[in-house]
C-alpha positions in Angstrom: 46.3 82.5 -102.1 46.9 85.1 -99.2 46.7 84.1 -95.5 47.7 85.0 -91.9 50.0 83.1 -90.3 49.4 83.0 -85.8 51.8 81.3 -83.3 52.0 80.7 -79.6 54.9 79.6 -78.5 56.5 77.6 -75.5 60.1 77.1 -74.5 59.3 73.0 -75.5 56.4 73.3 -78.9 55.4 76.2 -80.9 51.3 75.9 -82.0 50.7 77.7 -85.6 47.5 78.5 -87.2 47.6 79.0 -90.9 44.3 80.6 -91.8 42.7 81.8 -95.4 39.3 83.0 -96.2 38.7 80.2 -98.9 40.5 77.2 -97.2 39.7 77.9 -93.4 42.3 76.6 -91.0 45.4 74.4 -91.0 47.2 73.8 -87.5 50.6 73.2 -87.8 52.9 72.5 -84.8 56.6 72.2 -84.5 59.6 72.9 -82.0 59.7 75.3 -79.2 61.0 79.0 -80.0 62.8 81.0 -77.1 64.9 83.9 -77.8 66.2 84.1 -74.5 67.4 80.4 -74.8 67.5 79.8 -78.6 70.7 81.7 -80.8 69.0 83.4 -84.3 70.9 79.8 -86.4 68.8 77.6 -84.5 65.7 79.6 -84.8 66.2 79.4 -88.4 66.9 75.7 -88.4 63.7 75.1 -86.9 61.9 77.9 -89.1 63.5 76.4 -92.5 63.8 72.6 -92.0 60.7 71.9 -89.0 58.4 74.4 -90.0 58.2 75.8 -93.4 57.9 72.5 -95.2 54.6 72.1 -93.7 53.3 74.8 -95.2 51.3 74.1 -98.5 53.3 75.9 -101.6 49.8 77.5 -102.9 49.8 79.5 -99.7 51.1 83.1 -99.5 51.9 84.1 -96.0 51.4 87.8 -95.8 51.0 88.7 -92.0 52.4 87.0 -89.2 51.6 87.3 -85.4 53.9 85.5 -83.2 53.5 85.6 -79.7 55.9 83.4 -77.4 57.8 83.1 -74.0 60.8 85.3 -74.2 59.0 87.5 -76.7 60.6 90.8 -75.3 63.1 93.4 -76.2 65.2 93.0 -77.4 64.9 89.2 -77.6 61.8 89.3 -79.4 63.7 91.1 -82.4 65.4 87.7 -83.3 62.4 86.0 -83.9 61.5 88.9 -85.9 64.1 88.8 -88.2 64.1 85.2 -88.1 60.8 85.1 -89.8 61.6 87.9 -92.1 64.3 85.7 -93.5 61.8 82.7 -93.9 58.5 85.2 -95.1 60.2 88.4 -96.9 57.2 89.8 -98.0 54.8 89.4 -94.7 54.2 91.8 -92.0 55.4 90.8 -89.2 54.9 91.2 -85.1 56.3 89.4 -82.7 55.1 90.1 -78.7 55.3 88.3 -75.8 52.7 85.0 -74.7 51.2 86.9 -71.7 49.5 89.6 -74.6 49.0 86.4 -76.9 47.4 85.2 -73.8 45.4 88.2 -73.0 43.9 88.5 -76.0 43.2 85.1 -76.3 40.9 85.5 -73.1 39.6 88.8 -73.2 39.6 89.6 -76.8 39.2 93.6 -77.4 37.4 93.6 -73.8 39.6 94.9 -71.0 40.5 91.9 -68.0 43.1 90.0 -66.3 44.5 87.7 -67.9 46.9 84.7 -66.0 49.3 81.9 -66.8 49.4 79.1 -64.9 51.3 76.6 -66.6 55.6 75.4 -65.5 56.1 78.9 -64.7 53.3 82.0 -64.1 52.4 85.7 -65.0 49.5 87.8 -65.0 48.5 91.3 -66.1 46.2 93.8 -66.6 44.7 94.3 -70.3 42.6 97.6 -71.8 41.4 95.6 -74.7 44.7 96.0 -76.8 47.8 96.2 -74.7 49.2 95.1 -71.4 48.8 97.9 -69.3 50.2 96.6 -65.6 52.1 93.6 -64.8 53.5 92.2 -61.8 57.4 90.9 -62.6 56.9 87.0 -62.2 60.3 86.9 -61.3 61.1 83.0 -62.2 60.7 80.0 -59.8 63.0 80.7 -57.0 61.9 84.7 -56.1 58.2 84.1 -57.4 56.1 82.0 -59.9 53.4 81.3 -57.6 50.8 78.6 -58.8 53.1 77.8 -61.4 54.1 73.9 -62.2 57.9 74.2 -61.0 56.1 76.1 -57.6 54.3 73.2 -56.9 56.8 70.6 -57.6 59.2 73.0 -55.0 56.4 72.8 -52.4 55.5 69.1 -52.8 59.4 68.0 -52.8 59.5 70.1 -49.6 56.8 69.0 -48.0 57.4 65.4 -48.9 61.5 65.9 -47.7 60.2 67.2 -44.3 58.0 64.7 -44.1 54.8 66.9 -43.6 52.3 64.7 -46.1 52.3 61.3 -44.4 54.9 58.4 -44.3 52.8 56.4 -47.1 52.7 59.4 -49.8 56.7 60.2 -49.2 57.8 56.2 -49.7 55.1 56.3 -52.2 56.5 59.4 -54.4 60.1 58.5 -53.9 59.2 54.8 -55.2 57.3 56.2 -58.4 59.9 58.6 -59.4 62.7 56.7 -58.6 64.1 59.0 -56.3 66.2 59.6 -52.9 66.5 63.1 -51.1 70.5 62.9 -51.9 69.0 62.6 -55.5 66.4 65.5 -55.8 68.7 67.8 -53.8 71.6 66.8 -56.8 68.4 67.3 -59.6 67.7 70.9 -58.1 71.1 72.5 -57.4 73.5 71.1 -59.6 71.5 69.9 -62.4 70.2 72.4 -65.3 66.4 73.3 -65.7 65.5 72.3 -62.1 62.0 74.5 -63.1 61.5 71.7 -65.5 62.0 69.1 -63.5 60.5 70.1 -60.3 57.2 71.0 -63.2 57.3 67.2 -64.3 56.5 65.7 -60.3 53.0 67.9 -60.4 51.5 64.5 -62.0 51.9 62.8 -58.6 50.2 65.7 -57.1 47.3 65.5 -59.5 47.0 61.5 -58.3 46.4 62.2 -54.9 44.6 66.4 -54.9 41.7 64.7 -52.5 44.3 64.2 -49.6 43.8 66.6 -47.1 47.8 67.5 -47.5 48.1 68.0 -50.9 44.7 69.6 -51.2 45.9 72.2 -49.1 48.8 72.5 -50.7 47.1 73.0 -54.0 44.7 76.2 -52.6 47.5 77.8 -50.7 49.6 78.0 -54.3 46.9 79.9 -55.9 45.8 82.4 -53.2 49.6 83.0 -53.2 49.4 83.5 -56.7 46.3 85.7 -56.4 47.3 87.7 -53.1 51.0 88.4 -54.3 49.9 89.1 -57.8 46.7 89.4 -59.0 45.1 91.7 -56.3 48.0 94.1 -57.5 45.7 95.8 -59.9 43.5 96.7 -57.4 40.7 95.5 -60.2 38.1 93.3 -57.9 35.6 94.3 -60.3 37.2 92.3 -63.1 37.2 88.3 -63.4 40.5 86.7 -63.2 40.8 84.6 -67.1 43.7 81.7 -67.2 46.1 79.9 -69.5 48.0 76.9 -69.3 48.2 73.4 -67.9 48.1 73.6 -64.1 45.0 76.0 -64.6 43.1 73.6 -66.7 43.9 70.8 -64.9 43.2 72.1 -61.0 40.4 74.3 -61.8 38.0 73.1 -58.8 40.9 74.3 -56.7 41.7 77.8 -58.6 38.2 78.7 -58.2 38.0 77.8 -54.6 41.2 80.0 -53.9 39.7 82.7 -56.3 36.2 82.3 -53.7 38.4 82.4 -50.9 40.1 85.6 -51.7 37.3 87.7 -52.6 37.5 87.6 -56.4 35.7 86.4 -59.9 36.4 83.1 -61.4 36.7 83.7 -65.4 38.0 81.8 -68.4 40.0 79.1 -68.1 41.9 78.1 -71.9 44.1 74.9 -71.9 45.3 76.1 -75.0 45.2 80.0 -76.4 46.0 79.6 -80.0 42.8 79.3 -81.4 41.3 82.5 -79.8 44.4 84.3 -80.6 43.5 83.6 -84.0 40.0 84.5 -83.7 41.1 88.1 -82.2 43.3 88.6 -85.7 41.1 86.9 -88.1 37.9 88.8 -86.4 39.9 92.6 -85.4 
């Protein structure tokens, strides 16, 4: 029985959609896939020994779209011929999760389309294709709004003691933390994106003090102002993706009011409208 086979994937999980005209829809899920990080073997490991056994043996996979972070050249040809090892007969594309993204949000409709999530992009889609995109540049030189952003600002603020005696002693009790400690975590230790993304929780627990609040809306208009206004495209809404988007959209669409633009579509997840785009093209 013929199906098409959809993925959007993370640096941590990969969500797959296996979908067939007579049995609907099976979501399968299973380790992160990053080219950039990931070598071809280890790809494969997960592709051959996580994935494929979840697939029911009645299914034929005939077309695959994957769409995932590092998803570009010439990264994004490992994953290709990862898959071809795994699926020898299906037609394959691999892109990156900004168009899975955009096309999860706008569908065949041209818009901006954002992630928010431990890091951040945005772009500028005609309905098919990416057609502008501001470079997000990573965590240190950009990623505004993102999760890892907002950990950097909050540790900042907390270190300089700029949110109130009470919220520092309180955070640096809860994580378990001294500033001798965080400055160890951040320049010495890998990943410090991902650890600086896994404080925003604390910032979640207390986004109705005044501090933090700010904190939150001055993220996003940074995002928006040094990003988003880019494409010169006030006419458009401004459609998100990801975590910190879902979770802090009161103060998104405030900082979207503030700067003069169109509060869109906000996704926790994209993988089941990125399915709908191929299952409906």
């Amino acid at each position: 029985m013929d199906c098409v086979l959809v993925a959007d994937s993370g640096s941590t999980k990969t969500d797959w959609i296996l979908g067939s005209a007579e049995n609907g829809i099976l979501e399968i899920h299973c380790a992160g896939i990053n080219p950039v990080r990931d070598s071809q073997d280890a790809i494969l490991s997960i592709l051959k020994n996580e994935f494929y056994p979840q697939i029911p043996p009645f299914l034929n996979v005939r077309e695959i779209h994957f769409y995932g972070a590092g998803c570009i050249l010439p990264f994004s040809k490992i994953v290709e011929e990862s898959l071809q090892q795994v699926f020898p007969q299906a037609g394959i594309t691999v892109d990156s999760d900004l168009l899975g993204a955009a096309r999860a949000l706008c569908g065949h409709q041209e818009g901006i389309a954002c992630i928010l999530g431990t890091g951040s992009n945005s772009c500028l889609y005609d309905g098919e294709k990416i057609v502008s995109n501001v470079s997000p540049l990573g965590f240190i030189l950009g990623d505004e709004g993102s999760g890892a952003v907002l950990g950097k600002t909050l540790v900042g603020d907390i270190l300089k003691g700029m949110l109130g005696d009470e919220i520092c002693k309180e955070f640096l009790n809860e994580f378990g933390l001294s500033p001798a400690l965080i400055i160890d975590k951040v320049y010495r230790k890998p990943q410090p994106n991902k650890f600086l993304a896994s404080l925003v929780p604390f910032i979640e627990k207390h986004r109705d003090d005044a501090g933090i609040h700010n904190l939150l809306v001055t993220a996003f208009r940074s995002f928006l102002s040094r990003n988003v206004a880019h494409y010169g495209r006030p006419d458009l809404p401004i459609n998100f993706v990801g975590s910190i988007a879902y979770i802090y959209e009161e103060e998104l669409a405030k900082s979207i009011q503030l700067e003069g633009m169109k509060m869109g579509r906000i996704l926790q997840k994209p993988i089941g409208e990125i399915a709908n785009f191929h299952t409906n093209a």
